[in-house]
mmCIF file as Biopython writes it, N, C-alpha, C and O atoms, coordinates in Angstrom:
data_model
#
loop_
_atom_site.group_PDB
_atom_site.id
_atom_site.type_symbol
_atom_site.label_atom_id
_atom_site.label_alt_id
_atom_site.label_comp_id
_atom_site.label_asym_id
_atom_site.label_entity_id
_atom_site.label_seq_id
_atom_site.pdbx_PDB_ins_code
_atom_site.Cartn_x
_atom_site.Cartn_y
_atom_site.Cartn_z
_atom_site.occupancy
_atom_site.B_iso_or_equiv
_atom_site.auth_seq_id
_atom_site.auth_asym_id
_atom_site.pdbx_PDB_model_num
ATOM 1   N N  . UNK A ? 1  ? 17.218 10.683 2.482   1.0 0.0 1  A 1 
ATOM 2   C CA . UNK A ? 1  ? 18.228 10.907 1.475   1.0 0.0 1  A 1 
ATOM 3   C C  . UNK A ? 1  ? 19.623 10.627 2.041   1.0 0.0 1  A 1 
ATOM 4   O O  . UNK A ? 1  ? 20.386 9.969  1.335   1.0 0.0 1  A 1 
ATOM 5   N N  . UNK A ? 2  ? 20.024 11.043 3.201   1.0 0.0 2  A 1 
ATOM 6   C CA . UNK A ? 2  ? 21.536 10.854 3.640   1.0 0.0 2  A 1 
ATOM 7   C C  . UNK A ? 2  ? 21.244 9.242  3.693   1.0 0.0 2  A 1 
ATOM 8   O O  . UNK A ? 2  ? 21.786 8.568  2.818   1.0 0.0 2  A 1 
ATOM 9   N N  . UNK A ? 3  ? 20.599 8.722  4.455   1.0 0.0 3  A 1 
ATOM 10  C CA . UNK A ? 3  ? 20.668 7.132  4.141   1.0 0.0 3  A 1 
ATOM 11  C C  . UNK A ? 3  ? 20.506 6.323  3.057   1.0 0.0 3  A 1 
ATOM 12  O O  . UNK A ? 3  ? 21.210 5.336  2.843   1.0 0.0 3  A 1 
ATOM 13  N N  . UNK A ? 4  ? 19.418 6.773  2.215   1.0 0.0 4  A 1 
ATOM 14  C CA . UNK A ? 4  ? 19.967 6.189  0.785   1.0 0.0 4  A 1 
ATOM 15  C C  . UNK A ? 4  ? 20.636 6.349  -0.227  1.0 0.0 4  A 1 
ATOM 16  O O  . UNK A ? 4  ? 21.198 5.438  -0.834  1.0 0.0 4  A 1 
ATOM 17  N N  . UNK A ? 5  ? 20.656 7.828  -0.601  1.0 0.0 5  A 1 
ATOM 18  C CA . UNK A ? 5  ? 21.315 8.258  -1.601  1.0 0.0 5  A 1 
ATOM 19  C C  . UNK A ? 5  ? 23.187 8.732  -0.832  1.0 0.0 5  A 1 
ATOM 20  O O  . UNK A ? 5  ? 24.173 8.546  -1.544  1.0 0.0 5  A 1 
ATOM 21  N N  . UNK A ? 6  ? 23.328 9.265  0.503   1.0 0.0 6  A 1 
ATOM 22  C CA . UNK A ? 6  ? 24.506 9.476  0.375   1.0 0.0 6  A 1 
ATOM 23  C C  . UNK A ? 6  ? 25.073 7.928  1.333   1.0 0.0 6  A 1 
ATOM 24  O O  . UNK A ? 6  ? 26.175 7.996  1.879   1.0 0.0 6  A 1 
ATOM 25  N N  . UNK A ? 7  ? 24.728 7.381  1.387   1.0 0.0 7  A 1 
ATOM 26  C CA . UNK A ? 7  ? 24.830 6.267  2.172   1.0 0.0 7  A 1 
ATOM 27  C C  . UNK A ? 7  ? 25.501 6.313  3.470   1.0 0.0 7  A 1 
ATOM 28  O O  . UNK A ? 7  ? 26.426 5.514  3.622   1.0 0.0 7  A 1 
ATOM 29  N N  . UNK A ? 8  ? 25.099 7.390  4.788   1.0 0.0 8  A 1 
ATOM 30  C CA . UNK A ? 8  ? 25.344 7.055  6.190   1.0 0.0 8  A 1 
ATOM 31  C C  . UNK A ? 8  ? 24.962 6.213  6.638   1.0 0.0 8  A 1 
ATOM 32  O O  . UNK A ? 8  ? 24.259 5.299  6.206   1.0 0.0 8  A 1 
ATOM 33  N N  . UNK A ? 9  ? 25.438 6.442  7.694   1.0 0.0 9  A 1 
ATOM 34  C CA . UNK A ? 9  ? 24.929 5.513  8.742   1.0 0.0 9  A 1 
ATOM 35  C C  . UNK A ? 9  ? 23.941 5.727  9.269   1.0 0.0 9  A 1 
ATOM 36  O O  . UNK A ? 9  ? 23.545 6.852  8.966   1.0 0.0 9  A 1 
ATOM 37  N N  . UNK A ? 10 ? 23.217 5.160  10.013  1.0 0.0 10 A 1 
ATOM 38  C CA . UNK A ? 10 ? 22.024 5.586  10.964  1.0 0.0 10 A 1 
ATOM 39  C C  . UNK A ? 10 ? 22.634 6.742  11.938  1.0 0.0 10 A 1 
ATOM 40  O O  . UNK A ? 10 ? 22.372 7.944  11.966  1.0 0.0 10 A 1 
ATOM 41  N N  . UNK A ? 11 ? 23.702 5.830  12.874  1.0 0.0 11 A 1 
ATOM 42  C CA . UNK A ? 11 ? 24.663 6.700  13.556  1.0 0.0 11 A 1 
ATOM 43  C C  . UNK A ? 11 ? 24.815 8.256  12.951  1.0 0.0 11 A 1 
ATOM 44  O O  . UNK A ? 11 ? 24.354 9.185  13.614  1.0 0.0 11 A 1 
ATOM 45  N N  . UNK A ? 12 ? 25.391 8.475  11.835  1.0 0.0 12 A 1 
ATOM 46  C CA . UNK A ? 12 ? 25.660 9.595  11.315  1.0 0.0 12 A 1 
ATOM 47  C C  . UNK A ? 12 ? 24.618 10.472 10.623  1.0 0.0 12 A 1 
ATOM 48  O O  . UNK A ? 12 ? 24.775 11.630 10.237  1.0 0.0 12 A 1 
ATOM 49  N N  . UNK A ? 13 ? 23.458 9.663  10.533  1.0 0.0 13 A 1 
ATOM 50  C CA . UNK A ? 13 ? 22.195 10.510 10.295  1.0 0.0 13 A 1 
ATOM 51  C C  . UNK A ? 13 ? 21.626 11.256 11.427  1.0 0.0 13 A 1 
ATOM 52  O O  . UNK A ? 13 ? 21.310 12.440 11.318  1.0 0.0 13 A 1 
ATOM 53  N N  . UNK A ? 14 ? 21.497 10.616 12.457  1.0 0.0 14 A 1 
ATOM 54  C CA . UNK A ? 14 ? 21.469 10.948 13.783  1.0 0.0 14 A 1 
ATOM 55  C C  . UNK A ? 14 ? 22.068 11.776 14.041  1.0 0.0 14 A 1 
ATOM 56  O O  . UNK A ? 14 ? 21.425 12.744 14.446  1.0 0.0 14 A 1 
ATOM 57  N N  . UNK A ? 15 ? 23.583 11.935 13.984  1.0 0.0 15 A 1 
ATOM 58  C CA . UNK A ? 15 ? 23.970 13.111 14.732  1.0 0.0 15 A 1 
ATOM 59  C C  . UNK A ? 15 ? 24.061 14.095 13.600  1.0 0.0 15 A 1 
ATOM 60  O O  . UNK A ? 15 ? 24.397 15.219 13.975  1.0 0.0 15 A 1 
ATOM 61  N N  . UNK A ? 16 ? 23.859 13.968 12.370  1.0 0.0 16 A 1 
ATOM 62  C CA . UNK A ? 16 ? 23.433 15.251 11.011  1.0 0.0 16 A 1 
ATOM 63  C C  . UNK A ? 16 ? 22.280 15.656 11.594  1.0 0.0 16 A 1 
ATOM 64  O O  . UNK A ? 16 ? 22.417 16.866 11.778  1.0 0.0 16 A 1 
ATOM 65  N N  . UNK A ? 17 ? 21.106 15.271 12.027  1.0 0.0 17 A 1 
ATOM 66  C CA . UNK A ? 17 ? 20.153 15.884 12.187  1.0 0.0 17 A 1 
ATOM 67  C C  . UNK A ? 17 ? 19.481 16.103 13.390  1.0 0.0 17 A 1 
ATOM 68  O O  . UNK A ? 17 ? 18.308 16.442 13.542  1.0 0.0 17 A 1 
ATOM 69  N N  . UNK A ? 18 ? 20.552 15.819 14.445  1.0 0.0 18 A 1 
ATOM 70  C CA . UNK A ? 18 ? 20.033 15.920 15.800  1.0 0.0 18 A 1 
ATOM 71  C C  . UNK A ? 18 ? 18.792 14.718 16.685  1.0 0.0 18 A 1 
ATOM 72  O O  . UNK A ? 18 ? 18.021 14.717 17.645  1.0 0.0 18 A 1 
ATOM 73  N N  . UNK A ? 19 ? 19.073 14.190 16.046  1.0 0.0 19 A 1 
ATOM 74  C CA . UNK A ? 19 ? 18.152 13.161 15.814  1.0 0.0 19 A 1 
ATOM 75  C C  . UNK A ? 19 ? 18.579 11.874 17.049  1.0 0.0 19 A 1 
ATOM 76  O O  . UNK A ? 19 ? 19.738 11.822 17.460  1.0 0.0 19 A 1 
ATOM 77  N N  . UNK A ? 20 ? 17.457 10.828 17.587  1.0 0.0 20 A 1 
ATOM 78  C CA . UNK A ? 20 ? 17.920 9.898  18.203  1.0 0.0 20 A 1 
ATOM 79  C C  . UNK A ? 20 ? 18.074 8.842  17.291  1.0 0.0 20 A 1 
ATOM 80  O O  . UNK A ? 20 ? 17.611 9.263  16.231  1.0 0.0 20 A 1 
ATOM 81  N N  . UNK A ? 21 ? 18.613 7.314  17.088  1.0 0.0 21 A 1 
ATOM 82  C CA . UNK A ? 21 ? 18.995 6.885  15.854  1.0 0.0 21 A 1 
ATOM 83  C C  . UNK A ? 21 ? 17.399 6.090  15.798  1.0 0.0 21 A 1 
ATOM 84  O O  . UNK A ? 21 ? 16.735 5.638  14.865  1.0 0.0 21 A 1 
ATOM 85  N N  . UNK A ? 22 ? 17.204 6.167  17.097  1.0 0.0 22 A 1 
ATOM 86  C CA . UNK A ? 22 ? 15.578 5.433  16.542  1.0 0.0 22 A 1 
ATOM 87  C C  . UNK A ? 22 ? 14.368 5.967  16.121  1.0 0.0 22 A 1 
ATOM 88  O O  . UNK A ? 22 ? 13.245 5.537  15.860  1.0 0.0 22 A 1 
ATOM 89  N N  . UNK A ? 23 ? 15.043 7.228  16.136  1.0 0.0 23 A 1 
ATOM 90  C CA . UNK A ? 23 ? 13.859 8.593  14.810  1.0 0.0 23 A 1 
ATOM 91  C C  . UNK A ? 23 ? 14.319 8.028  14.047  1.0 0.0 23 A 1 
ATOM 92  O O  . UNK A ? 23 ? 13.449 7.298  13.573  1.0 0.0 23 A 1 
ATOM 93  N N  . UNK A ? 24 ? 15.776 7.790  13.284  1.0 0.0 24 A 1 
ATOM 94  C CA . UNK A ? 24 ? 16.121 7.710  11.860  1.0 0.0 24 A 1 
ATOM 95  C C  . UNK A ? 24 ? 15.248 6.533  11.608  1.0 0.0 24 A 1 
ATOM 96  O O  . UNK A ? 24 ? 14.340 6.428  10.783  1.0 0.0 24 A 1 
ATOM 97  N N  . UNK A ? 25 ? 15.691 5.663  12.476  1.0 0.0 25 A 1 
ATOM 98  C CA . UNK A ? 25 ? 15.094 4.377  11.735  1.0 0.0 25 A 1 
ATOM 99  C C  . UNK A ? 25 ? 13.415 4.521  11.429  1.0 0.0 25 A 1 
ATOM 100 O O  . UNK A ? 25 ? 12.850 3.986  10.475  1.0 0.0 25 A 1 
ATOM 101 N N  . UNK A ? 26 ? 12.770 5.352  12.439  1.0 0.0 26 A 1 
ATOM 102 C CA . UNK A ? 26 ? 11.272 4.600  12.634  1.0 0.0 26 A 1 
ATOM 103 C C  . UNK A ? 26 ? 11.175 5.705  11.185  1.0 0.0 26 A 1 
ATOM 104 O O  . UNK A ? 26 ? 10.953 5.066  10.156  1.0 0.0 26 A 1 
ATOM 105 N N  . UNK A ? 27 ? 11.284 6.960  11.012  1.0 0.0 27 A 1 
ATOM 106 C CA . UNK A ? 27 ? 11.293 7.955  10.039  1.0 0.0 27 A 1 
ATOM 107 C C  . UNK A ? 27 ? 11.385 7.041  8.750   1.0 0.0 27 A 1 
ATOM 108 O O  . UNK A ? 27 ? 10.432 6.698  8.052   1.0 0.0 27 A 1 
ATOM 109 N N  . UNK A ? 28 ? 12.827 6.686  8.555   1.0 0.0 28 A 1 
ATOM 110 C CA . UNK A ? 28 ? 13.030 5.897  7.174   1.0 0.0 28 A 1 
ATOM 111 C C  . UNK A ? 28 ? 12.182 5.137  6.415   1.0 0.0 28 A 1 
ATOM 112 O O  . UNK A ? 28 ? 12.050 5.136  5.191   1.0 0.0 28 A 1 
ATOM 113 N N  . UNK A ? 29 ? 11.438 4.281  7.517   1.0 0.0 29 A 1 
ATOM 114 C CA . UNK A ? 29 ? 11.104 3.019  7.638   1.0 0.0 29 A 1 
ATOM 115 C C  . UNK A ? 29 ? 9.269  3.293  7.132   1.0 0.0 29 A 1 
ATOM 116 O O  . UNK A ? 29 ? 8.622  2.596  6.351   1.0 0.0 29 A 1 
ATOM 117 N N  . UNK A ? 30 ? 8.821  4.480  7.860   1.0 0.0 30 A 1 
ATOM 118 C CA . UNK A ? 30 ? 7.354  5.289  7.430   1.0 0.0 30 A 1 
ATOM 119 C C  . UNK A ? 30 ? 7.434  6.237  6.026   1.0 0.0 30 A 1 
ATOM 120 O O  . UNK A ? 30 ? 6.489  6.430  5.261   1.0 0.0 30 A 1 
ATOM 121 N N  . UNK A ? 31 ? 8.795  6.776  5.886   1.0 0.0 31 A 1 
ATOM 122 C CA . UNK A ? 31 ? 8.870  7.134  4.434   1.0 0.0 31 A 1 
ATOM 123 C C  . UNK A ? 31 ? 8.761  6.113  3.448   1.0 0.0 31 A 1 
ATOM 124 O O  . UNK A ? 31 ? 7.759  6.108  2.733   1.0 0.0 31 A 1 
ATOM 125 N N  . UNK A ? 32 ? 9.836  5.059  3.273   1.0 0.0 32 A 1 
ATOM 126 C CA . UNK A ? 32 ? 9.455  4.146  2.569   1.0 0.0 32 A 1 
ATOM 127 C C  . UNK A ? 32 ? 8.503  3.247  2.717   1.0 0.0 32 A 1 
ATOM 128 O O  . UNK A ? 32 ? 8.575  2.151  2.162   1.0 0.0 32 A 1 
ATOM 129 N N  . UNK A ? 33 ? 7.459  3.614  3.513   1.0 0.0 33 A 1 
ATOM 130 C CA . UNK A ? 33 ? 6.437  2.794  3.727   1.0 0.0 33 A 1 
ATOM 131 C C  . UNK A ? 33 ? 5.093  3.647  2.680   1.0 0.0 33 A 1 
ATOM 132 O O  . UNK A ? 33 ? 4.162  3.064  2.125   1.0 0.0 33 A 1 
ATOM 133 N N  . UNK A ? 34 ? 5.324  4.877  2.662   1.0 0.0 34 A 1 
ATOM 134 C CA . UNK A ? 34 ? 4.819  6.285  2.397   1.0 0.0 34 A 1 
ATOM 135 C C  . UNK A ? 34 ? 5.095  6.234  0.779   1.0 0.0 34 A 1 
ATOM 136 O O  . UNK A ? 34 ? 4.043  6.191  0.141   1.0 0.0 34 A 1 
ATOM 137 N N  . UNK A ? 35 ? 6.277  6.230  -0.011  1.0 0.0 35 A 1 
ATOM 138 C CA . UNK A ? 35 ? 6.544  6.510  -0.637  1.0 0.0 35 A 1 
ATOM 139 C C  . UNK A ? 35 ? 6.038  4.336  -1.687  1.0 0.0 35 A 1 
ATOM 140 O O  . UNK A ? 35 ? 5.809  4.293  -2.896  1.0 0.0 35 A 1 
ATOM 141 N N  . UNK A ? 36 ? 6.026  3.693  -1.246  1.0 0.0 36 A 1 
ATOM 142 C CA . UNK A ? 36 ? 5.897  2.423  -1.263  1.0 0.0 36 A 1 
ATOM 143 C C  . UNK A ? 36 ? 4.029  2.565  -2.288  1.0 0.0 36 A 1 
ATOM 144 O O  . UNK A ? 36 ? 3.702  2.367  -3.458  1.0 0.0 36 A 1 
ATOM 145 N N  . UNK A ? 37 ? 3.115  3.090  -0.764  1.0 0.0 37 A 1 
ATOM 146 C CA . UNK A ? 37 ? 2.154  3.294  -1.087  1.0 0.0 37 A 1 
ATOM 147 C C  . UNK A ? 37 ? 1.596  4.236  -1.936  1.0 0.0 37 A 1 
ATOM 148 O O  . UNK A ? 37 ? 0.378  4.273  -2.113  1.0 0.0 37 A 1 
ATOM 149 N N  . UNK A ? 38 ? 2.669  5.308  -2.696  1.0 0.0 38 A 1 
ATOM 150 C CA . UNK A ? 38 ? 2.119  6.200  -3.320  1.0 0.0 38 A 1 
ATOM 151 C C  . UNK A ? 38 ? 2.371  5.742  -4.919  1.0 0.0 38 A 1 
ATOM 152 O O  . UNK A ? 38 ? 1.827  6.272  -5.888  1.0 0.0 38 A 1 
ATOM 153 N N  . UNK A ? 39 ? 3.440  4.498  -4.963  1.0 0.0 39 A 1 
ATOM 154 C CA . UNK A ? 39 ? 3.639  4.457  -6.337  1.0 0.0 39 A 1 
ATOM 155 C C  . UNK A ? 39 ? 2.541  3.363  -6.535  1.0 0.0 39 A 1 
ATOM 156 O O  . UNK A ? 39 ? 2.239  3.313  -7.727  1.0 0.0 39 A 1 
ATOM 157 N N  . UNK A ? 40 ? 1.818  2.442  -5.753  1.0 0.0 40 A 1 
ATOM 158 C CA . UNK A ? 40 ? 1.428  1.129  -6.095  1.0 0.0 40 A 1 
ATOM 159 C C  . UNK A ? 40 ? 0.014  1.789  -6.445  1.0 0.0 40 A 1 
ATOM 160 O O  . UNK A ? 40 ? -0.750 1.272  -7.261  1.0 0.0 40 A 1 
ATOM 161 N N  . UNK A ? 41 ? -0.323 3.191  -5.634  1.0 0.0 41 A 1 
ATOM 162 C CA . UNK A ? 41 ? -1.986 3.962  -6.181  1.0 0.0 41 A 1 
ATOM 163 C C  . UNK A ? 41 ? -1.740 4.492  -7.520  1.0 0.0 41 A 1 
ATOM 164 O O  . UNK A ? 41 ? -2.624 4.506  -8.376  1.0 0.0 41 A 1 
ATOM 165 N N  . UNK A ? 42 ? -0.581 4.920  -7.715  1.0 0.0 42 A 1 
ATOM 166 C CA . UNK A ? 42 ? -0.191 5.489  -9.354  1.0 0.0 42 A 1 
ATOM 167 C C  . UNK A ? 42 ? 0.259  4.084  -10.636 1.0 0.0 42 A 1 
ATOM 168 O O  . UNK A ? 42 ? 0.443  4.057  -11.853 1.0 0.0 42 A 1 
ATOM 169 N N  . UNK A ? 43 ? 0.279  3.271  -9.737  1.0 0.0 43 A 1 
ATOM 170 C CA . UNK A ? 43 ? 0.052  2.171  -10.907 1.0 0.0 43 A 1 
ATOM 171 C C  . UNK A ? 43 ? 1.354  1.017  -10.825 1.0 0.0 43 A 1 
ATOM 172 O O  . UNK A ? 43 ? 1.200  -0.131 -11.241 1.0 0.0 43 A 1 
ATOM 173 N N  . UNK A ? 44 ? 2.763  1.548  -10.174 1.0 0.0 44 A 1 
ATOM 174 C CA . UNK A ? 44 ? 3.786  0.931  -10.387 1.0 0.0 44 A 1 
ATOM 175 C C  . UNK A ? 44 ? 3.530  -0.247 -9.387  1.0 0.0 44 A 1 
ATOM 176 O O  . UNK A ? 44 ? 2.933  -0.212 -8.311  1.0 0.0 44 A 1 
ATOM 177 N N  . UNK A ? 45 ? 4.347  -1.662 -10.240 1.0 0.0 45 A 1 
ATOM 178 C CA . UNK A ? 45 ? 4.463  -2.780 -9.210  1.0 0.0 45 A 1 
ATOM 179 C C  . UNK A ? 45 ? 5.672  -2.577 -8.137  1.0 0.0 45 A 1 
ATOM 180 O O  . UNK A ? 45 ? 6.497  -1.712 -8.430  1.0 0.0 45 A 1 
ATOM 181 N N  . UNK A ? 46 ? 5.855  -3.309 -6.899  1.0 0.0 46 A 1 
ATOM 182 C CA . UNK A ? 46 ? 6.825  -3.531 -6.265  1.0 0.0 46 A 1 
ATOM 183 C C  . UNK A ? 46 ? 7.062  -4.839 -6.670  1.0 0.0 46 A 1 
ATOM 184 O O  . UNK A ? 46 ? 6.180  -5.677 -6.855  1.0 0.0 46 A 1 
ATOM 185 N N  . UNK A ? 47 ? 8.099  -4.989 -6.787  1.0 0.0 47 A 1 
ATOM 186 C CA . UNK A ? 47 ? 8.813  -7.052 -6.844  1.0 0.0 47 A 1 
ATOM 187 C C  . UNK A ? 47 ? 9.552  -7.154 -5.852  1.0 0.0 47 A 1 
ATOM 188 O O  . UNK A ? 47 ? 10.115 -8.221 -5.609  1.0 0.0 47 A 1 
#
């Protein structure tokens, strides 16, 4: 959410959540990978 919806930085996600910036990324990156696969089993296309 701070990266998409409030639009930080990686940088600033990182230090919001204590985080190294390559949690944020690998995190982000498995959510929307997560969230990707849950709409395409409920029916929605990706384009």
């Amino acid at each position: 959410m701070l990266r998409k919806i409030k639009e930080l930085s990686i940088k600033e996600t990182a230090e919001i959540l204590n985080w190294s910036e390559s949690k944020v990324k690998v995190t982000l990156f498995r959510g929307l990978h997560a969230l990707k696969r849950q709409m395409i089993k409920e029916g929605y296309e990706h384009e």
